[in-house]
GUVOTOR-695518 format. One record per residue: residue in three letters; y, x, z of N, C-alpha, C in turn. Coordinates in Angstrom, 2 decimals, always signed. Layout:
BEGIN
REC  type  n.north   n.east     n.up  ca.north  ca.east    ca.up  c.north   c.east     c.up
REC   ala        Y        X        Z         Y        X        Z        Y        X        Z
...
This chain:
BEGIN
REC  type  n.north   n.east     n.up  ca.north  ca.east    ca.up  c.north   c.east     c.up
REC   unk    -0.02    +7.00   +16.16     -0.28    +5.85   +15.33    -1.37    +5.01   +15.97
REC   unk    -0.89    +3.56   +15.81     -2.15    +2.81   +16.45    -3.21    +2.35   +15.55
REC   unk    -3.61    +2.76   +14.19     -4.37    +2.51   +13.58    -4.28    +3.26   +12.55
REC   unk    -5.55    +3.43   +11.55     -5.49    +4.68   +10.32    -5.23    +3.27    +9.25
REC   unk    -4.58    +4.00    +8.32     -3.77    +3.41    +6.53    -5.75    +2.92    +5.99
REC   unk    -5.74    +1.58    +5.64     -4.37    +0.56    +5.35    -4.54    -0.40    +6.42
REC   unk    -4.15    -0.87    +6.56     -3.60    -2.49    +6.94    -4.51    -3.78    +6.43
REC   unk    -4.86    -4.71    +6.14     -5.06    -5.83    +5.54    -4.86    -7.08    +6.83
REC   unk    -4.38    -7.83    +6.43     -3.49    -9.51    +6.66    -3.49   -10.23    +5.66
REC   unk    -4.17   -11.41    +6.35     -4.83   -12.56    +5.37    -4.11   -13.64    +6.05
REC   unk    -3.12   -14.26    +5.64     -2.66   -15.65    +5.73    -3.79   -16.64    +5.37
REC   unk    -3.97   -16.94    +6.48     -4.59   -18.59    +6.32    -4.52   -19.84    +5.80
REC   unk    -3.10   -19.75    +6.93     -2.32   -21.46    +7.24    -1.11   -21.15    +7.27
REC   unk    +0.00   -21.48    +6.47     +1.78   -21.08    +7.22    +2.44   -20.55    +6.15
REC   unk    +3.26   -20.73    +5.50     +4.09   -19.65    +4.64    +5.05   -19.68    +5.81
REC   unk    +5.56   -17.98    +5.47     +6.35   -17.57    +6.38    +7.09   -15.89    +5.52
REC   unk    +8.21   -15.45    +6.06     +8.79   -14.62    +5.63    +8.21   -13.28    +6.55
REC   unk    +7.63   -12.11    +6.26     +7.82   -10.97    +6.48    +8.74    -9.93    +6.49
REC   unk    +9.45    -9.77    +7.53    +10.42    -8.86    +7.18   +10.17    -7.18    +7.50
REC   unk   +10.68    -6.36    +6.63    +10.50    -4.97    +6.72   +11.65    -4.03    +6.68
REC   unk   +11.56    -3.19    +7.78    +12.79    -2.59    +8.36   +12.43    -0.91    +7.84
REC   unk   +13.58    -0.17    +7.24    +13.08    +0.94    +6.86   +13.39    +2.29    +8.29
REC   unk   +12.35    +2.51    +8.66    +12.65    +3.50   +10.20   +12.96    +4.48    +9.78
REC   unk   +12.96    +5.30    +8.56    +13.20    +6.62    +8.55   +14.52    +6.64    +7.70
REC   unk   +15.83    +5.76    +7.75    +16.78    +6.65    +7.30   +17.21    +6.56    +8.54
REC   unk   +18.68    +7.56    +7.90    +19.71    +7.96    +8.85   +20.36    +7.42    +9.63
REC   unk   +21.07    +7.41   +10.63    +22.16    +6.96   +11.72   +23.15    +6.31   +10.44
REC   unk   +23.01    +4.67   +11.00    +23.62    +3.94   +10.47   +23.84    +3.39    +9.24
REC   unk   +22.40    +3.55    +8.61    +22.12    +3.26    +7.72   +20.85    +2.32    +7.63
REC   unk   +20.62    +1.55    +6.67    +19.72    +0.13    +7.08   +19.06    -0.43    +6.03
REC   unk   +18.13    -0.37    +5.63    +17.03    -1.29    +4.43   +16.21    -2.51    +5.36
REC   unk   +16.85    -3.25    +4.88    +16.16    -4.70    +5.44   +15.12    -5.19    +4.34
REC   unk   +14.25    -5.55    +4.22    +13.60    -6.79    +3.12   +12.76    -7.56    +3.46
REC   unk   +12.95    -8.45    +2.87    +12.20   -10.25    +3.02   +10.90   -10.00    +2.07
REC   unk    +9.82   -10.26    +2.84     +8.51   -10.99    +1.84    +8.12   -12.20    +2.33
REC   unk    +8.15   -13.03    +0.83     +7.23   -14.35    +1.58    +5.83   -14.03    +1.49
REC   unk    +5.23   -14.67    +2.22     +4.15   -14.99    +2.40    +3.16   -16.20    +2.57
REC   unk    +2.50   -16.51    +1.26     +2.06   -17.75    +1.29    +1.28   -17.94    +1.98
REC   unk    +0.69   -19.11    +2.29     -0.67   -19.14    +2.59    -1.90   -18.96    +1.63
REC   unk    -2.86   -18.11    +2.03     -4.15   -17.63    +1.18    -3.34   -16.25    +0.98
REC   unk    -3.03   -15.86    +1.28     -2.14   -14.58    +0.76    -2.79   -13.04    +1.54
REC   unk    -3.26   -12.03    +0.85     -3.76   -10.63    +1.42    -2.55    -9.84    +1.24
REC   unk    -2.26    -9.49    +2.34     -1.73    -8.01    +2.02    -2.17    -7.13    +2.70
REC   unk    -2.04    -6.13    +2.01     -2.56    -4.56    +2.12    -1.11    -3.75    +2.46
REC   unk    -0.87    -3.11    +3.32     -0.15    -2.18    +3.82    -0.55    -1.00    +3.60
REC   unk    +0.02    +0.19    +3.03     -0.13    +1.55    +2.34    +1.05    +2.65    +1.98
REC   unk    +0.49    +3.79    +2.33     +1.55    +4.19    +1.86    +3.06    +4.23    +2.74
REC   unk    +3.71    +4.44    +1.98     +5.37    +3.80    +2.42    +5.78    +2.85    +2.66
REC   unk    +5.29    +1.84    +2.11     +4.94    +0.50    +2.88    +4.51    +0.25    +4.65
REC   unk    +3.74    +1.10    +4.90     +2.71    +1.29    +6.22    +3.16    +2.12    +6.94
REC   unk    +3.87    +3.65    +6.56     +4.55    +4.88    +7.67    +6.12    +4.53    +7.71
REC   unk    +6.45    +4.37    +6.97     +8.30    +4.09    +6.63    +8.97    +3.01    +6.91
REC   unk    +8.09    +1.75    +6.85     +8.78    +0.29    +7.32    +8.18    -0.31    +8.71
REC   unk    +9.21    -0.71    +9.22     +8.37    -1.83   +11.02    +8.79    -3.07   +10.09
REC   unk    +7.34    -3.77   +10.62     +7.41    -5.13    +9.72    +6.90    -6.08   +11.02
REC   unk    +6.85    -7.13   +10.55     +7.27    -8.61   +11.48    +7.52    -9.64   +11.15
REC   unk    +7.23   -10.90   +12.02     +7.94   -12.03   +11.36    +8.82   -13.00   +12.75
REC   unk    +9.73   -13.24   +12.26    +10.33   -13.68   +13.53   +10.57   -15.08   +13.08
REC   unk   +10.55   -15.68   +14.63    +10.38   -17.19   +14.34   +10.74   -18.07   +13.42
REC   unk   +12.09   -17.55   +13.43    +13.32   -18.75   +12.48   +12.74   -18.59   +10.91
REC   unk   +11.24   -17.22   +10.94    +11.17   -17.05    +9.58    +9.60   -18.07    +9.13
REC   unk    +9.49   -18.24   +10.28     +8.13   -19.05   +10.37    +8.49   -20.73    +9.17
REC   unk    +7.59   -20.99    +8.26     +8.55   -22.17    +7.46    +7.29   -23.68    +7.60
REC   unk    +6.36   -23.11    +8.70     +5.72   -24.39    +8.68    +5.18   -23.72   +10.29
REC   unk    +4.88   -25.37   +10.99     +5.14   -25.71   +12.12    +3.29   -24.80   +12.89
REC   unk    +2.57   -24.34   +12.07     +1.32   -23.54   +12.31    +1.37   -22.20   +11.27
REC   unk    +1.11   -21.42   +11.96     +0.90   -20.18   +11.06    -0.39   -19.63   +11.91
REC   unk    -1.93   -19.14   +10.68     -2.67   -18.57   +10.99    -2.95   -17.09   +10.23
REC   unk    -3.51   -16.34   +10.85     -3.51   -14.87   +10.55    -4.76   -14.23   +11.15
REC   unk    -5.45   -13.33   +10.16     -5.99   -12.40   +10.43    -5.94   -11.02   +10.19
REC   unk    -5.54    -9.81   +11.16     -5.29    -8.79   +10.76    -6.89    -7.84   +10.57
REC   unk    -6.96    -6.72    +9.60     -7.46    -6.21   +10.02    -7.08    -4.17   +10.14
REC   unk    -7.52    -3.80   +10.89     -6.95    -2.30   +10.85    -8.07    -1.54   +11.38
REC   unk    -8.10    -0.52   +11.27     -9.13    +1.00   +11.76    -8.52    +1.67   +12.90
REC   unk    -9.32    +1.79   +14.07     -8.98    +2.22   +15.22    -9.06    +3.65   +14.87
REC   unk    -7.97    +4.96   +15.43     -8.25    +6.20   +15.07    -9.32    +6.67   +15.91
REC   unk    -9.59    +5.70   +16.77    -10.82    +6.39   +17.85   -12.43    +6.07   +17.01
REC   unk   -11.89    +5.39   +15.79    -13.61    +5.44   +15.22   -14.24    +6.61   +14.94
REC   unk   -14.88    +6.65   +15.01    -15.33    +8.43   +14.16   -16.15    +8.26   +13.42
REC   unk   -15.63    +8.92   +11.84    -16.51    +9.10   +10.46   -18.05    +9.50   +10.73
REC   unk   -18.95    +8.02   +10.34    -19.95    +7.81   +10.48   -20.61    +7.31    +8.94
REC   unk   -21.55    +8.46    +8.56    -21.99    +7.82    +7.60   -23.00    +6.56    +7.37
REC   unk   -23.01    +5.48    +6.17    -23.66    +4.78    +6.63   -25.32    +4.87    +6.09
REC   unk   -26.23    +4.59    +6.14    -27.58    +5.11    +5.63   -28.46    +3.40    +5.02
């Protein structure tokens, strides 16, 4: 894994569609789903949301001509540091 649960993505600028692909069923079988995403918009990734779906946005889903984003995630190479 390239980062520890959760996720957070903050739309800026852009509504745009998120799409989420479910990786863990079977041979030949397929869960697609659409999220929009406004602008000003947080999401939090968790859960089954975060281990079970590859998510993305692909161009044609892009619905304005700028889209800005900030992700943020936890490197597993941090190490539990308390804070004082």
């Amino acid at each position: 894994q390239l980062s520890k649960e959760p996720i957070a993505n903050i739309s800026m600028a852009g509504d745009c569609y998120m799409t989420f692909r479910n990786e863990r069923m079977g041979p030949g079988k397929k869960e697609e789903k659409r999220v929009l995403l406004k602008r000003r918009t947080l999401q939090v990734l968790t859960g089954r949301a975060r281990y079970d779906y590859s998510h993305g946005i692909q161009n044609c889903n892009l619905l304005s001509e700028r889209r800005i984003s900030v992700t943020m995630r936890e490197s597993p190479l941090t190490k539990n540091k308390k804070l004082k």
